[in-house]
DSSP file (Angstrom, degrees, kcal/mol; ACC not computed):
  #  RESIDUE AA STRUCTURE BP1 BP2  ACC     N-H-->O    O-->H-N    N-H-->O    O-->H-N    TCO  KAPPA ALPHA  PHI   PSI    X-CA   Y-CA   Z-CA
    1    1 A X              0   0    0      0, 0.0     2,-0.2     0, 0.0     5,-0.1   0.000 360.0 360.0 360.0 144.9  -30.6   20.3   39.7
    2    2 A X    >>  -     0   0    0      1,-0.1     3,-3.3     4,-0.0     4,-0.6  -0.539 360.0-111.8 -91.9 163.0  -33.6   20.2   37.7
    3    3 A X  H 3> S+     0   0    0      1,-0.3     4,-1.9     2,-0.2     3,-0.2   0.797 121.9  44.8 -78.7   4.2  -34.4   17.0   35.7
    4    4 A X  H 34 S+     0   0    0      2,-0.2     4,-0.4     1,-0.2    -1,-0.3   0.508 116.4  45.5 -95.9   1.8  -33.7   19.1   32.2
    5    5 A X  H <4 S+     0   0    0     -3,-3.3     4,-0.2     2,-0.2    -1,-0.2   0.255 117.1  45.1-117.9   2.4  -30.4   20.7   33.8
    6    6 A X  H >X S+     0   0    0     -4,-0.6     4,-1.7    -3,-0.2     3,-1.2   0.725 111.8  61.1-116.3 -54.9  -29.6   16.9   35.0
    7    7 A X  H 3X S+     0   0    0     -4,-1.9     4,-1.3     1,-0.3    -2,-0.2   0.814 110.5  32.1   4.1 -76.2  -30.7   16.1   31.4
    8    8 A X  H 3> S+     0   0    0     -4,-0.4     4,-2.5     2,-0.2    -1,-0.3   0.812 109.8  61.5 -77.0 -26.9  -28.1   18.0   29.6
    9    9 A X  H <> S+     0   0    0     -3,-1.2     4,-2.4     1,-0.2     5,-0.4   1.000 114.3  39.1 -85.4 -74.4  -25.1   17.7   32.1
   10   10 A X  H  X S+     0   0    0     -4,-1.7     4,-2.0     1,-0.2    -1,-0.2   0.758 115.3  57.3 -73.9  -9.7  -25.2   13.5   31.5
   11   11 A X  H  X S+     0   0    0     -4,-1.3     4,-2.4    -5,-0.5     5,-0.3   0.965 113.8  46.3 -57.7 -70.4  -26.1   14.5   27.4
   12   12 A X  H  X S+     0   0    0     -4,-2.5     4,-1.6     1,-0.3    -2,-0.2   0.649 108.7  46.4  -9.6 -68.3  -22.9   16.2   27.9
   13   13 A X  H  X S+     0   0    0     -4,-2.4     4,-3.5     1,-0.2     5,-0.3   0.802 113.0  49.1 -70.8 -38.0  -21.1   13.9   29.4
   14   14 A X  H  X S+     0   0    0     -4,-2.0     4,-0.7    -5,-0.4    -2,-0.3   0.732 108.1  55.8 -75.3 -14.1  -22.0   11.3   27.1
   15   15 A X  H  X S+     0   0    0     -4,-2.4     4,-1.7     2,-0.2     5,-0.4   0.885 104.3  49.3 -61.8 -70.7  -21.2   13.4   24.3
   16   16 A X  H  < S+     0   0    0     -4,-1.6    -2,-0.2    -5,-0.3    -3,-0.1   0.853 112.4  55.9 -52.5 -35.1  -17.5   14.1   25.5
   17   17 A X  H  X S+     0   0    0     -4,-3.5     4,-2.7     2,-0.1     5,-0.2   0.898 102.6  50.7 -53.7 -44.9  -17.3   10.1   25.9
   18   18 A X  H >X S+     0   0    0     -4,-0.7     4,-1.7    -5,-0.3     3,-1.4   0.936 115.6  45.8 -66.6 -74.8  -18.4    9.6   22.3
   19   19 A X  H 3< S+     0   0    0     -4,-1.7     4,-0.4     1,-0.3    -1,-0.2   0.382 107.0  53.5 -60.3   4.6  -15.4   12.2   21.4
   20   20 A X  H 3> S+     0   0    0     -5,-0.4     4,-1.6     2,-0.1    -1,-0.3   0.833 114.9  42.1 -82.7 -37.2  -12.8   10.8   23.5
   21   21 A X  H <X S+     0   0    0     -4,-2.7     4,-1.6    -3,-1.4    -2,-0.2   0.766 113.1  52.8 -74.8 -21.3  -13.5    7.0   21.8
   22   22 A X  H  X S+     0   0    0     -4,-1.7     4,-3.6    -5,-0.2     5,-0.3   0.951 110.5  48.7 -71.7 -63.6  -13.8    8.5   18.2
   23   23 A X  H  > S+     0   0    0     -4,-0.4     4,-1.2     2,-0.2    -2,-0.2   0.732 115.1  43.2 -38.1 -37.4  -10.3   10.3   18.9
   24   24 A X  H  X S+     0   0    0     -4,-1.6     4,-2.0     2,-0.2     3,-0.4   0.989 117.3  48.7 -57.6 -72.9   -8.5    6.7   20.3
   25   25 A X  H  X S+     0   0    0     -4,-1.6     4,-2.2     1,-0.3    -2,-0.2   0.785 113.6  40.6 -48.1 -42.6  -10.0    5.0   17.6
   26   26 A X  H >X S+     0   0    0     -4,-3.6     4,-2.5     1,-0.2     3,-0.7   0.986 119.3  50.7 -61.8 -51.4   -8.9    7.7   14.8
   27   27 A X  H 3X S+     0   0    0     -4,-1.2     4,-2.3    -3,-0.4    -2,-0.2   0.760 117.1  38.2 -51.4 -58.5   -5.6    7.6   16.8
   28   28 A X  H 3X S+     0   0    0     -4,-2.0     4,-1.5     1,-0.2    -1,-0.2   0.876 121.1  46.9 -57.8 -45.4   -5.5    3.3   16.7
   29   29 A X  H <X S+     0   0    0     -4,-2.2     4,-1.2    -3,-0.7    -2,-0.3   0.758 106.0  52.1-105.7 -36.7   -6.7    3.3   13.3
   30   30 A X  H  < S+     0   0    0     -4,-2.5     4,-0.3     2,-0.2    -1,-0.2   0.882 112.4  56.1 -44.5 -57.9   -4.3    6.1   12.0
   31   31 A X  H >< S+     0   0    0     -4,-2.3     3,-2.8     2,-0.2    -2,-0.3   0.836 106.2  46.4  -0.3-127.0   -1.6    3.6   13.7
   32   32 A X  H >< S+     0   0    0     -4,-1.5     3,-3.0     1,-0.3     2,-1.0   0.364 111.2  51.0 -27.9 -96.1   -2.5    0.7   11.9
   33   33 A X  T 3X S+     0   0    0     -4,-1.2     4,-1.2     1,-0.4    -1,-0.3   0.178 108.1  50.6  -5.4 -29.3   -2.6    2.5    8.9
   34   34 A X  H <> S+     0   0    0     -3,-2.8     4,-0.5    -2,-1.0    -1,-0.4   0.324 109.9  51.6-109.3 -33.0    0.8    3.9    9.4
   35   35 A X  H <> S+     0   0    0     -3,-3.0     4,-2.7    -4,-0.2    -2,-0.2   0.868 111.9  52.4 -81.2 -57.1    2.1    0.2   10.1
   36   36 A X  H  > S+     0   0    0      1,-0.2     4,-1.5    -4,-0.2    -2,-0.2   0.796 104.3  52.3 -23.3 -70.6    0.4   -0.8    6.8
   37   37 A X  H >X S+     0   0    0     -4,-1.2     4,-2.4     2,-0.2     3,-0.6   0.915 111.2  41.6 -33.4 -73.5    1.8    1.5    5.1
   38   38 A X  H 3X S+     0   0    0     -4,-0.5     4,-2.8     2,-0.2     5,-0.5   0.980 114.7  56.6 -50.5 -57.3    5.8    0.7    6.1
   39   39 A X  H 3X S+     0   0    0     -4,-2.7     4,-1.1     1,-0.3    -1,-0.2   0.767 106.5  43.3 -60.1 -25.0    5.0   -2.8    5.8
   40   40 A X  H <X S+     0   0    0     -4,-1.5     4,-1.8    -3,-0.6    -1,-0.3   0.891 116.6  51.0 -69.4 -47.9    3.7   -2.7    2.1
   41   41 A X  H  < S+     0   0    0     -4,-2.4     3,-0.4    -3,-0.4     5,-0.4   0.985 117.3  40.5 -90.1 -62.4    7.0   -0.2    1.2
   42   42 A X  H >X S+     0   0    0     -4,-2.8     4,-1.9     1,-0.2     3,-1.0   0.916 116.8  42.6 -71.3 -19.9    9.4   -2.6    2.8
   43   43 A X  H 3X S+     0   0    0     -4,-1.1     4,-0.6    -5,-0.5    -2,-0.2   0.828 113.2  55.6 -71.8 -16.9    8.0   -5.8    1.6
   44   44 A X  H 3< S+     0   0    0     -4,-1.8    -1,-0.3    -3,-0.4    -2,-0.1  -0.427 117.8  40.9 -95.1  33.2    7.5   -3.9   -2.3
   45   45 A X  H X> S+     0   0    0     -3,-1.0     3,-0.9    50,-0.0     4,-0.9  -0.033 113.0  54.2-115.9 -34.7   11.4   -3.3   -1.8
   46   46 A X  H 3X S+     0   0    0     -4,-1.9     4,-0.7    -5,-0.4    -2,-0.2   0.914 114.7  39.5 -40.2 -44.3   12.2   -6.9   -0.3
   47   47 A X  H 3X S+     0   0    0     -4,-0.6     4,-0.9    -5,-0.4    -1,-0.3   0.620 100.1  70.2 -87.5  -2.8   10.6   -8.6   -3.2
   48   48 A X  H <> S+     0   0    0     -3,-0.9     4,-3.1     2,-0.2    -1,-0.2   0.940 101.8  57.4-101.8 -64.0   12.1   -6.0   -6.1
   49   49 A X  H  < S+     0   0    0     -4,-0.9     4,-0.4     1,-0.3    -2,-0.1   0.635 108.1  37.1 -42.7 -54.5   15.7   -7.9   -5.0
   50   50 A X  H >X S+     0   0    0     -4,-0.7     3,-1.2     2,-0.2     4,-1.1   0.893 119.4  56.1 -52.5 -65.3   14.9  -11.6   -5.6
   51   51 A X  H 3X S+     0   0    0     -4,-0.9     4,-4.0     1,-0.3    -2,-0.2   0.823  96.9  57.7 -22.5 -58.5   12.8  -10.4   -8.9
   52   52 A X  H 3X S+     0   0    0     -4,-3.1     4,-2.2     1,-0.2     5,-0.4   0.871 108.7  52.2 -65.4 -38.8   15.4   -8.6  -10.5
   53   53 A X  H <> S+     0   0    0     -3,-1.2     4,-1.2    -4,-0.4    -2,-0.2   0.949 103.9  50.8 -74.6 -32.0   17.3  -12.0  -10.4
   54   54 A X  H  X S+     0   0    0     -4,-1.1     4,-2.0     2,-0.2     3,-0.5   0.953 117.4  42.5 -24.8 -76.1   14.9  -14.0  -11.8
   55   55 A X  H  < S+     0   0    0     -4,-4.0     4,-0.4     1,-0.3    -1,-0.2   0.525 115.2  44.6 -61.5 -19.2   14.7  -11.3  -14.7
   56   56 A X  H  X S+     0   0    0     -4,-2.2     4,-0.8    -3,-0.2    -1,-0.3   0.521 118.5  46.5-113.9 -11.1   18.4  -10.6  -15.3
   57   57 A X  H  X S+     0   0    0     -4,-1.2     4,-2.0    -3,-0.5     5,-0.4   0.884 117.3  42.3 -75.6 -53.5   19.4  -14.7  -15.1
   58   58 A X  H  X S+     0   0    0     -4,-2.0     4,-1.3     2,-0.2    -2,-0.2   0.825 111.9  52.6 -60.9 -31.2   16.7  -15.5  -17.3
   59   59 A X  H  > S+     0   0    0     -4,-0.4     4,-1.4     2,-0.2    -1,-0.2   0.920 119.3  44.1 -51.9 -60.1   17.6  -12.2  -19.7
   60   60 A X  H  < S+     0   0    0     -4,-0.8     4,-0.4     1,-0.2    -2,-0.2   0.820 107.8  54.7 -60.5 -46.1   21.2  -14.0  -19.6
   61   61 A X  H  X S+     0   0    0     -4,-2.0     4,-1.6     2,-0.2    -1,-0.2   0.658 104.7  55.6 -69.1 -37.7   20.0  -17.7  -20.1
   62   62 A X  H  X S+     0   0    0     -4,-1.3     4,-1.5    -5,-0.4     5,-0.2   0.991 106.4  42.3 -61.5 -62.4   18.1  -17.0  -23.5
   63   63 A X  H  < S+     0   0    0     -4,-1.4    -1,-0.2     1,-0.2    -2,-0.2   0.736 122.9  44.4 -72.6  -9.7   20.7  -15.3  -25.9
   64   64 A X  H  4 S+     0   0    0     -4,-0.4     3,-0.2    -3,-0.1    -1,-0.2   0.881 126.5  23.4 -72.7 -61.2   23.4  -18.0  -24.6
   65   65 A X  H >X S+     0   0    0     -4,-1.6     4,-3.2     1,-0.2     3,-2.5   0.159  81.5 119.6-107.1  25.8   21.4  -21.2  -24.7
   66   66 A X  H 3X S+     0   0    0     -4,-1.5     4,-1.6     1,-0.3     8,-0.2   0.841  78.3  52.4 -49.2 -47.1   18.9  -20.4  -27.1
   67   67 A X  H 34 S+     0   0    0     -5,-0.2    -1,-0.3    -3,-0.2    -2,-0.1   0.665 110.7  37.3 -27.6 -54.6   20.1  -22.9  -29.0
   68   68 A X  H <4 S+     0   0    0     -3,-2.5    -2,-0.2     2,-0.1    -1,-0.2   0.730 112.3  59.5-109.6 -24.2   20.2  -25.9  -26.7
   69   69 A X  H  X S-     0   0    0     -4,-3.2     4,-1.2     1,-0.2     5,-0.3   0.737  99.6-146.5 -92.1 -14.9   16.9  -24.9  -25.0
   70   70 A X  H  X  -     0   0    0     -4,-1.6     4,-1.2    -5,-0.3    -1,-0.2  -0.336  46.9 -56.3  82.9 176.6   14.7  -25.1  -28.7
   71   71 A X  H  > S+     0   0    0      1,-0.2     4,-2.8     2,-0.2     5,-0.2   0.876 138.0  53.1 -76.8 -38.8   11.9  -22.8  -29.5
   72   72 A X  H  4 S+     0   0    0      2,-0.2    -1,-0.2     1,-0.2     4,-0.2   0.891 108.4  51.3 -56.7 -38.1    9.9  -23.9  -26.2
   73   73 A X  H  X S+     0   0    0     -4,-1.2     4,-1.6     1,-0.2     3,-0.2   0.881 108.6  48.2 -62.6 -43.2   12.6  -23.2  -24.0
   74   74 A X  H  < S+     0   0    0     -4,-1.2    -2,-0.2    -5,-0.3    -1,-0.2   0.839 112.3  49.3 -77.7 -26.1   13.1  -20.0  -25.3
   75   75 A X  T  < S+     0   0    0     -4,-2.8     4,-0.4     3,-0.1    -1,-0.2   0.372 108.3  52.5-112.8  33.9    9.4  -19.1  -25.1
   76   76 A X  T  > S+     0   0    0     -5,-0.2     4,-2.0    -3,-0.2     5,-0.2   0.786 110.8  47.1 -92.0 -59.1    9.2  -20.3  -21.5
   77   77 A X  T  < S+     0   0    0     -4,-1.6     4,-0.3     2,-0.2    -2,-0.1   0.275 111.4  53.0 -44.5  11.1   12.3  -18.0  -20.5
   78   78 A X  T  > S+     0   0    0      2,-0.1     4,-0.7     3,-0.1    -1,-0.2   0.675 114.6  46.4-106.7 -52.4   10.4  -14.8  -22.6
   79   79 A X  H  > S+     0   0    0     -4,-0.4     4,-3.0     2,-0.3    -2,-0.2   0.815 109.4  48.0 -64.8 -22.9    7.4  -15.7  -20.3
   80   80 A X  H  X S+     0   0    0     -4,-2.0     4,-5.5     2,-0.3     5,-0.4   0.944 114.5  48.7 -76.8 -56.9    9.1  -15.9  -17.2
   81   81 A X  H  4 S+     0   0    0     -4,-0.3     4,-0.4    -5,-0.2    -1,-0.3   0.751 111.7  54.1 -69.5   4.9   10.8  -12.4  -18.1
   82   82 A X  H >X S+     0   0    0     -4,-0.7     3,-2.9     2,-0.1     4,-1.5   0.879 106.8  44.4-105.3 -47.7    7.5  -11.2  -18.9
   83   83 A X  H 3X S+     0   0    0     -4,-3.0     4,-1.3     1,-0.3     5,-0.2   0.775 111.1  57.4 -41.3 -30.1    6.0  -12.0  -15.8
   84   84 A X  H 3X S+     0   0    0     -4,-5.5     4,-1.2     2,-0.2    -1,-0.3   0.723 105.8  47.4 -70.8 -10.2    9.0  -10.6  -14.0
   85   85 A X  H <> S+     0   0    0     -3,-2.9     4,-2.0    -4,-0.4     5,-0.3   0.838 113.2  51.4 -98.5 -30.7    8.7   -7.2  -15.6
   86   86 A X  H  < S+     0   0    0     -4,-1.5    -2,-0.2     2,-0.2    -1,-0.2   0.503 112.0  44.2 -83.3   6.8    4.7   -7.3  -14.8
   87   87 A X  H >X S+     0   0    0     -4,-1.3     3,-2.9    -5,-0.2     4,-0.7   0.822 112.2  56.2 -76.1 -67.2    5.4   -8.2  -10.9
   88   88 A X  H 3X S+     0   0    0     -4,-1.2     4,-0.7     1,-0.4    -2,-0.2   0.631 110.2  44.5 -42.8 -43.5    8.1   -5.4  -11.3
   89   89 A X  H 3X S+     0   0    0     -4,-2.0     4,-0.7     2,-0.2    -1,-0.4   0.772 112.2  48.4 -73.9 -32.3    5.2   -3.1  -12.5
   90   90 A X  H X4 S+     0   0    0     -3,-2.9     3,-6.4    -5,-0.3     4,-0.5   0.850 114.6  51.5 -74.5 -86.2    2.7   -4.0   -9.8
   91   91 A X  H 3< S+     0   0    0     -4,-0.7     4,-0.5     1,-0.4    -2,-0.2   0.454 108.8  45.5 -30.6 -18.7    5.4   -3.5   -7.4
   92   92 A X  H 3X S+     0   0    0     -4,-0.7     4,-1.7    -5,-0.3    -1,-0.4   0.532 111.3  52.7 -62.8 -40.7    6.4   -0.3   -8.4
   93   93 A X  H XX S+     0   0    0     -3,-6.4     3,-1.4    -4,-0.7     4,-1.3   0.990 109.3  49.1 -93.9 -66.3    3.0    0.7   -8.5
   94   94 A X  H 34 S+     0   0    0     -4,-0.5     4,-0.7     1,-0.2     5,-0.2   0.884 115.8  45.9 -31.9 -53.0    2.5   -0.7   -4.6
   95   95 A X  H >> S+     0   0    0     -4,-0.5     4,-2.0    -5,-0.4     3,-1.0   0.877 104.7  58.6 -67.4 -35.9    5.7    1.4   -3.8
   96   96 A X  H XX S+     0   0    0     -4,-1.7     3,-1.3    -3,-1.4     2,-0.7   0.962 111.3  50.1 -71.1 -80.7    4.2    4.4   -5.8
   97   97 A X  H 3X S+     0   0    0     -4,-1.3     4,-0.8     1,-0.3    -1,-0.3   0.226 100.8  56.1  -7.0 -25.7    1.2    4.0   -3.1
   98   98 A X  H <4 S+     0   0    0     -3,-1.0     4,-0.3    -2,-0.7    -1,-0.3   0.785 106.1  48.7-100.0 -64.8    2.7    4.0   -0.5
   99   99 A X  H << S+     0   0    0     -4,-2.0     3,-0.4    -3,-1.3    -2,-0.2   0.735 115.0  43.5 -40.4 -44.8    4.3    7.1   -1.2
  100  100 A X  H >< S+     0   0    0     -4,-0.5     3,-0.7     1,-0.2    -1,-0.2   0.846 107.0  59.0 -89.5 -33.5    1.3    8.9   -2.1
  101  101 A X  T 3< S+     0   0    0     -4,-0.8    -1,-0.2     1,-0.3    -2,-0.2   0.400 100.3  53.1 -89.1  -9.7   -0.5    7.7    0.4
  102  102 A X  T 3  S+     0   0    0     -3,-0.4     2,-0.3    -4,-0.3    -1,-0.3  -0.402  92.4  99.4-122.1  61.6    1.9    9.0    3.2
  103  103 A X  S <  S-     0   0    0     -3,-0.7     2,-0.2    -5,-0.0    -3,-0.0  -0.947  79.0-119.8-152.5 119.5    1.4   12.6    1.4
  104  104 A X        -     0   0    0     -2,-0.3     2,-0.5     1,-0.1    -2,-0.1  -0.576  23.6-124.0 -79.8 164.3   -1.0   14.8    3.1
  105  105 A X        -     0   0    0     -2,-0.2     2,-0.2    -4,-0.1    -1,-0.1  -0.935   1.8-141.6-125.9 135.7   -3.7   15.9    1.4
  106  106 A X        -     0   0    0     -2,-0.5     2,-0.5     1,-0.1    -2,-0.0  -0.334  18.8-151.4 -90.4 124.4   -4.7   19.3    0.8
  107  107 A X        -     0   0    0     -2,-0.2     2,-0.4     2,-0.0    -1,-0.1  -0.778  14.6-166.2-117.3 110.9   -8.7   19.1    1.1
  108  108 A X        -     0   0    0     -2,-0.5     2,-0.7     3,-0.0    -2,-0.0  -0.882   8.9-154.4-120.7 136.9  -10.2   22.5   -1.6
  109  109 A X        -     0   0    0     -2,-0.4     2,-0.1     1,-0.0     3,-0.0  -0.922  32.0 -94.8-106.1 133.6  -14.2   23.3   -1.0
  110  110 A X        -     0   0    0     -2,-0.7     2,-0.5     1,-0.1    -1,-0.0  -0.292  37.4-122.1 -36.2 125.2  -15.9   24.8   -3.5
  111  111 A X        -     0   0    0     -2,-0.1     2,-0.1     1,-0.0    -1,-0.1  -0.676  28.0-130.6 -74.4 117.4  -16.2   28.9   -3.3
  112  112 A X              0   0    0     -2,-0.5    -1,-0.0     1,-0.2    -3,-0.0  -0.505 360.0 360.0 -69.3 163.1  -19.6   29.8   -3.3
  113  113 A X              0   0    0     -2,-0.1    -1,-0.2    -3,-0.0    -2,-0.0   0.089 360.0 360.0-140.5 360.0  -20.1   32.3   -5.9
């Protein structure tokens, strides 16, 4: 072989190296991603359960013991149920992600005109 024909054959080769380790890696990295994914959807449905008690005991606790708990008690239970409806919303919103995010997407090029 001549040294421009020896040249190109190890180019070659090193070329077809680089695009077997970008393919593992997309491969790994798609994985992970894919792990990510599941693990955000079930921990955003884990955490929904516990939440929802928080918000529907505290919901319960106000008009009942409004009364005995005074006006500070009553606006610590209104804060608590508003933080629980704004986890509720982040968590929704994570779940909404999740979803979209395991949705291909359809990739449009501009038409040259």
């Amino acid at each position: 072989m001549r040294p421009s024909e020896t040249a190109r054959t190890q180019l070659a080769a090193h070329a077809q190296e680089l695009e077997n380790k970008v393919r593992d890696r997309t491969a790994q990295l798609e994985e992970t991603v894919a792990q990510l994914n599941t693990f955000s959807y079930s921990l955003s449905h884990d955490m929904r359960a516990p939440l929802r008690s928080i918000q529907g005991f505290a919901e319960m606790v106000a008009p009942d013991y409004a009364d005995k708990l005074g006006p500070e008690g009553v606006n610590h239970l209104r804060r608590i149920i508003s933080a629980a409806v704004r986890l509720d919303r982040l968590i929704h919103d994570v779940l909404n992600f999740s979803r979209v995010s395991r949705q291909e997407l359809a990739v449009e090029l501009p038409v040259a005109k």
